[in-house]
N, C-alpha and C positions, 0 to 999 in steps of 0.2 A: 448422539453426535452433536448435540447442538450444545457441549458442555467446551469440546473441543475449538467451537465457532467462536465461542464468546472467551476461550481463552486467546484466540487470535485478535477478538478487540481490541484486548488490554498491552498487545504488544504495541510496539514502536514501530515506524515503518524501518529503520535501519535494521531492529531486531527480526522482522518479519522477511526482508531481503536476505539476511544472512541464518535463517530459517530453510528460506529456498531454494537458497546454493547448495546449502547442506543436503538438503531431498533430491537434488539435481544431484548431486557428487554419487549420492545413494543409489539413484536409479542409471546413473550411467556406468555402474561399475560394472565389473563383467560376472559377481558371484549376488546381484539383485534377491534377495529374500521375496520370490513372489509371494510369500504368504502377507506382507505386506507390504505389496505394490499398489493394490485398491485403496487400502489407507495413506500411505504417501501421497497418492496423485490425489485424494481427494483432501487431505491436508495442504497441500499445494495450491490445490483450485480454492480454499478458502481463503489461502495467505494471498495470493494474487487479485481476490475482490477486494481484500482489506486494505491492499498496496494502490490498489486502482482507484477506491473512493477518496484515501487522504489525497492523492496527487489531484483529484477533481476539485477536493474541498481547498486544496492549497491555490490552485488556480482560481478558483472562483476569491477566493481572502485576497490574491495577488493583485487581482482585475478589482476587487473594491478598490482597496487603497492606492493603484493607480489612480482609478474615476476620482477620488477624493483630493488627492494631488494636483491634479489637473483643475478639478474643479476651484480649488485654493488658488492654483497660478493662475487662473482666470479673471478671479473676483481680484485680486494684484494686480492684473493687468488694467480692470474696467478704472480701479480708483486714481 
């Protein structure tokens, strides 16, 4: 399973979104292949840790380069 994890790394978050629609389209249909309903939702739950950490890592990049901005209109300001 962990072949499956890491190819979720390498996706994109836009690829990994439209990943998860498609698993949602799949499991909301009304002719659902339970033989692979365990693997969908757990291909699911891996796409949505890997959608959850970039939007983490992107806010934390966003809130640097704010701090840094700020910190620049600062030192402008004192001179």
């Amino acid at each position: 399973m962990a072949a499956k994890k890491d190819s979720a790394d390498s996706l994109g978050y836009a690829e990994a979104v439209t990943e998860l629609e498609a698993i949602l389209n799949e499991l909301e249909a009304d002719d659902v292949d339970v033989d692979r309903l365990a693997e969908q939702v757990r291909r699911a739950a891996d796409l949505i840790e890997l959608c959850r950490g970039r939007l983490e890592n992107a806010q934390v990049e966003v809130t640097r380069i704010v701090a840094d901005l700020d910190a620049l209109d600062a030192d402008v300001d004192d001179e």
